[in-house]
N, C-alpha and C positions, 0 to 999 in steps of 0.2 A: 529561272523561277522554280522548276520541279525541285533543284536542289535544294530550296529554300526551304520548300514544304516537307522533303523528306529530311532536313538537319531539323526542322522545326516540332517533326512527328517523332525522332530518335530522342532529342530532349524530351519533350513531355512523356513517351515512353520509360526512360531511366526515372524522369521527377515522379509518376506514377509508383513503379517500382522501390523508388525512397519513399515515398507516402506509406506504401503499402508493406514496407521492412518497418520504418518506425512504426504504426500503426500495431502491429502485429509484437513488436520490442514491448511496446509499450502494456497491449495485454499481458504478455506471458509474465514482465515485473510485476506490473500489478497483482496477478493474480497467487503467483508464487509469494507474495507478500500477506495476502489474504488468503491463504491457503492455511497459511501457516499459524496466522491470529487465529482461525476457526479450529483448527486443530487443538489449539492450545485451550481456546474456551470451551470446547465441549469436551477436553479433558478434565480441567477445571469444574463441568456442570457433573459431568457422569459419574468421575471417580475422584472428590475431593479429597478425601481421607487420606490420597497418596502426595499430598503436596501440602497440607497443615504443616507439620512439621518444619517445612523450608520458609517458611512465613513463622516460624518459632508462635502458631497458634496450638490449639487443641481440642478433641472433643466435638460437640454439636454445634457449638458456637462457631468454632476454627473454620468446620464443613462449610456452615450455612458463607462467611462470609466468604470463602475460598469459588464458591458455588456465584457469589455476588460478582469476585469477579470476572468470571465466565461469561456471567451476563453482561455485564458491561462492554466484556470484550464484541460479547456481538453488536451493541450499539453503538459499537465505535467502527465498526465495519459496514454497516449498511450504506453508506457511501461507493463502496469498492462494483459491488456486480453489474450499476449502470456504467461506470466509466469503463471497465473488461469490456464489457458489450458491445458501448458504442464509445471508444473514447472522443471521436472527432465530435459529436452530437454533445454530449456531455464533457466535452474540452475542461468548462468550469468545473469539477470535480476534482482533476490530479489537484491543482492548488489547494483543495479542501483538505484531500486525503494526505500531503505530503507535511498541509499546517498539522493532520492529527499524528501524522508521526512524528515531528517535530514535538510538539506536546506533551509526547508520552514520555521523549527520550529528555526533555528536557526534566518533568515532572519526577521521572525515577532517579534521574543522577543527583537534583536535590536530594530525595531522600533516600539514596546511596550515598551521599557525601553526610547526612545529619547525623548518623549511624554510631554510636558508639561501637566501637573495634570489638568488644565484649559479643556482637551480634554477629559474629561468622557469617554463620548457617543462612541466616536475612541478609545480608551484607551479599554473599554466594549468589543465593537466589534472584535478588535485587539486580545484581549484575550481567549474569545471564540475558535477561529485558534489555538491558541496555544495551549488551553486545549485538543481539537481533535488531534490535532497534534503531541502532548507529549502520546497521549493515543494512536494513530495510529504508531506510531513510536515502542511504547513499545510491541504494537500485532506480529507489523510487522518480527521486530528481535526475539521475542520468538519462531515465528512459522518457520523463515529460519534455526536458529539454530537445532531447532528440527528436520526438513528435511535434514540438513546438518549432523546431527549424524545420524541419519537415512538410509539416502542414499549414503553419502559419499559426496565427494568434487564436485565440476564441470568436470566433467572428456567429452569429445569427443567420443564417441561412434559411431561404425559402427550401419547402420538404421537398421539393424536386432534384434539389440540389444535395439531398442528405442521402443519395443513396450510394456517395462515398465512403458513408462508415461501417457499409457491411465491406468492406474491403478486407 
Protein backbone atom coordinates (compact mmCIF):
# COMPACT_ATOMS: atom_id res chain seq x y z
CA UNK A 1 0.00 0.00 0.00
CA UNK A 2 2.83 2.67 1.06
CA UNK A 3 4.39 1.80 -2.50
CA UNK A 4 1.25 2.69 -4.03
CA UNK A 5 1.28 6.06 -2.37
CA UNK A 6 4.90 6.89 -2.98
CA UNK A 7 4.64 5.62 -7.06
CA UNK A 8 1.46 7.79 -6.84
CA UNK A 9 3.28 11.06 -5.08
CA UNK A 10 6.52 10.37 -7.68
CA UNK A 11 3.97 10.83 -10.63
CA UNK A 12 2.03 13.83 -9.70
CA UNK A 13 5.58 15.18 -8.63
CA UNK A 14 7.13 14.75 -12.33
CA UNK A 15 3.25 15.78 -13.89
CA UNK A 16 3.74 18.93 -11.42
CA UNK A 17 7.09 19.60 -12.80
CA UNK A 18 5.65 19.26 -16.55
CA UNK A 19 2.83 21.64 -15.75
CA UNK A 20 5.28 23.93 -14.26
CA UNK A 21 8.21 23.51 -17.37
CA UNK A 22 5.21 24.08 -19.91
CA UNK A 23 3.69 26.84 -17.97
CA UNK A 24 6.92 28.61 -17.80
CA UNK A 25 7.84 27.50 -22.12
CA UNK A 26 4.79 28.85 -22.49
CA UNK A 27 5.50 32.43 -20.91
CA UNK A 28 8.92 33.01 -21.95
CA UNK A 29 7.26 32.30 -25.99
CA UNK A 30 4.89 34.47 -25.39
CA UNK A 31 6.51 36.98 -24.06
CA UNK A 32 9.81 36.94 -26.37
CA UNK A 33 6.99 37.36 -29.01
CA UNK A 34 5.56 40.32 -27.44
CA UNK A 35 8.70 41.70 -26.69
CA UNK A 36 9.47 42.04 -29.76
CA UNK A 37 6.01 43.53 -31.46
CA UNK A 38 6.41 46.32 -28.73
CA UNK A 39 9.72 47.06 -29.65
CA UNK A 40 9.06 47.37 -33.06
CA UNK A 41 5.89 49.70 -32.25
CA UNK A 42 7.46 52.05 -30.23
CA UNK A 43 10.06 52.36 -32.72
CA UNK A 44 7.45 52.85 -35.11
CA UNK A 45 5.87 55.73 -32.61
CA UNK A 46 9.24 57.46 -31.45
CA UNK A 47 11.31 57.50 -34.51
CA UNK A 48 9.11 57.25 -37.73
CA UNK A 49 11.24 59.08 -40.00
CA UNK A 50 13.64 56.06 -40.09
CA UNK A 51 11.33 53.55 -41.47
CA UNK A 52 8.98 55.84 -44.18
CA UNK A 53 11.17 55.18 -46.68
CA UNK A 54 10.87 51.21 -46.46
CA UNK A 55 7.12 51.54 -46.71
CA UNK A 56 8.27 53.80 -50.10
CA UNK A 57 6.17 56.81 -48.03
CA UNK A 58 7.45 60.37 -47.19
CA UNK A 59 7.38 63.42 -45.33
CA UNK A 60 4.69 64.15 -42.52
CA UNK A 61 2.13 62.08 -44.10
CA UNK A 62 4.62 58.80 -44.36
CA UNK A 63 5.47 59.72 -40.37
CA UNK A 64 2.02 60.30 -39.19
CA UNK A 65 0.94 56.85 -40.92
CA UNK A 66 4.19 54.85 -39.97
CA UNK A 67 3.43 56.40 -36.29
CA UNK A 68 -0.50 54.63 -37.08
CA UNK A 69 1.09 51.71 -37.30
CA UNK A 70 2.89 51.59 -34.01
CA UNK A 71 -0.26 52.11 -32.68
CA UNK A 72 -1.91 49.52 -34.00
CA UNK A 73 0.80 47.28 -33.08
CA UNK A 74 0.04 47.92 -29.65
CA UNK A 75 -3.69 47.08 -29.97
CA UNK A 76 -2.92 44.02 -31.45
CA UNK A 77 -0.80 43.19 -28.36
CA UNK A 78 -2.94 43.90 -25.38
CA UNK A 79 -3.97 40.33 -25.32
CA UNK A 80 -0.27 39.01 -24.58
CA UNK A 81 0.57 40.46 -20.61
CA UNK A 82 -2.75 38.40 -19.13
CA UNK A 83 -1.92 35.12 -20.87
CA UNK A 84 2.39 35.72 -19.64
CA UNK A 85 0.94 36.22 -16.32
CA UNK A 86 -1.40 33.74 -15.81
CA UNK A 87 -1.58 31.48 -18.92
CA UNK A 88 -3.51 28.59 -17.08
CA UNK A 89 -6.35 31.35 -15.74
CA UNK A 90 -6.37 32.93 -19.18
CA UNK A 91 -5.83 29.51 -21.03
CA UNK A 92 -8.49 31.26 -23.57
CA UNK A 93 -6.11 33.92 -24.82
CA UNK A 94 -3.17 31.72 -26.58
CA UNK A 95 -6.01 30.77 -29.29
CA UNK A 96 -6.76 34.43 -29.48
CA UNK A 97 -3.16 35.60 -29.69
CA UNK A 98 -1.98 32.74 -31.98
CA UNK A 99 -5.44 33.59 -34.46
CA UNK A 100 -3.65 37.40 -34.35
CA UNK A 101 -0.57 36.13 -35.60
CA UNK A 102 -2.02 34.02 -38.01
CA UNK A 103 -3.83 37.21 -39.37
CA UNK A 104 -1.07 39.38 -39.64
CA UNK A 105 1.05 36.77 -41.44
CA UNK A 106 -1.65 35.75 -43.40
CA UNK A 107 -2.66 39.66 -44.23
CA UNK A 108 0.96 40.75 -45.19
CA UNK A 109 1.86 37.68 -47.58
CA UNK A 110 -1.32 38.84 -49.45
CA UNK A 111 0.12 41.95 -49.84
CA UNK A 112 3.57 40.70 -50.27
CA UNK A 113 2.43 38.54 -53.00
CA UNK A 114 0.02 41.89 -54.64
CA UNK A 115 3.29 43.68 -55.07
CA UNK A 116 4.49 44.77 -58.34
CA UNK A 117 8.35 43.60 -58.44
CA UNK A 118 9.12 47.42 -59.30
CA UNK A 119 8.39 47.82 -55.12
CA UNK A 120 11.80 46.29 -53.80
CA UNK A 121 12.25 48.40 -51.02
CA UNK A 122 8.16 47.45 -49.78
CA UNK A 123 8.36 44.21 -51.12
CA UNK A 124 11.97 44.05 -48.57
CA UNK A 125 10.24 45.55 -45.78
CA UNK A 126 6.92 43.48 -46.29
CA UNK A 127 8.87 40.44 -46.02
CA UNK A 128 10.83 40.98 -43.01
CA UNK A 129 6.99 40.91 -41.05
CA UNK A 130 6.46 37.89 -42.62
CA UNK A 131 9.59 36.19 -41.62
CA UNK A 132 9.01 37.23 -37.85
CA UNK A 133 5.72 36.38 -38.18
CA UNK A 134 5.94 32.84 -39.68
CA UNK A 135 8.66 32.35 -36.85
CA UNK A 136 6.50 33.85 -34.09
CA UNK A 137 3.58 32.07 -35.06
CA UNK A 138 5.69 28.73 -35.28
CA UNK A 139 7.04 29.52 -31.26
CA UNK A 140 3.68 30.47 -30.41
CA UNK A 141 1.53 27.19 -31.35
CA UNK A 142 4.57 24.87 -30.24
CA UNK A 143 4.59 26.27 -26.82
CA UNK A 144 0.36 26.42 -26.39
CA UNK A 145 0.28 22.97 -27.48
CA UNK A 146 2.81 21.96 -25.11
CA UNK A 147 0.86 23.78 -22.19
CA UNK A 148 -2.18 22.28 -23.48
CA UNK A 149 -0.94 18.59 -23.06
CA UNK A 150 0.41 19.67 -20.00
CA UNK A 151 -2.24 21.13 -18.28
CA UNK A 152 -5.25 20.17 -20.01
CA UNK A 153 -7.90 22.11 -21.91
CA UNK A 154 -9.29 25.46 -20.81
CA UNK A 155 -11.43 24.25 -18.10
CA UNK A 156 -13.23 27.18 -15.51
CA UNK A 157 -12.08 26.55 -12.24
CA UNK A 158 -13.31 27.67 -8.70
CA UNK A 159 -10.31 30.56 -7.41
CA UNK A 160 -9.24 28.07 -4.78
CA UNK A 161 -8.08 26.14 -7.35
CA UNK A 162 -6.38 28.90 -9.52
CA UNK A 163 -3.51 29.17 -7.39
CA UNK A 164 -1.82 26.88 -9.96
CA UNK A 165 -0.99 29.61 -12.23
CA UNK A 166 1.42 31.47 -10.06
CA UNK A 167 3.47 28.32 -10.82
Amino acid sequence: MNEDKTASRGTQSRSSRSSSAAIWGARISFALVFLMNIQCALQFIIDPASFVASYELAGVPGEAAVRGFGILFLMWNVTYPLFIVQPIRFQILGPLIIAQQLIGTVGESFIFLSLDPAHAVLSSAIGRFIAFDIAGLALLCASYLILRNACGPCSFRSPATRADDLR
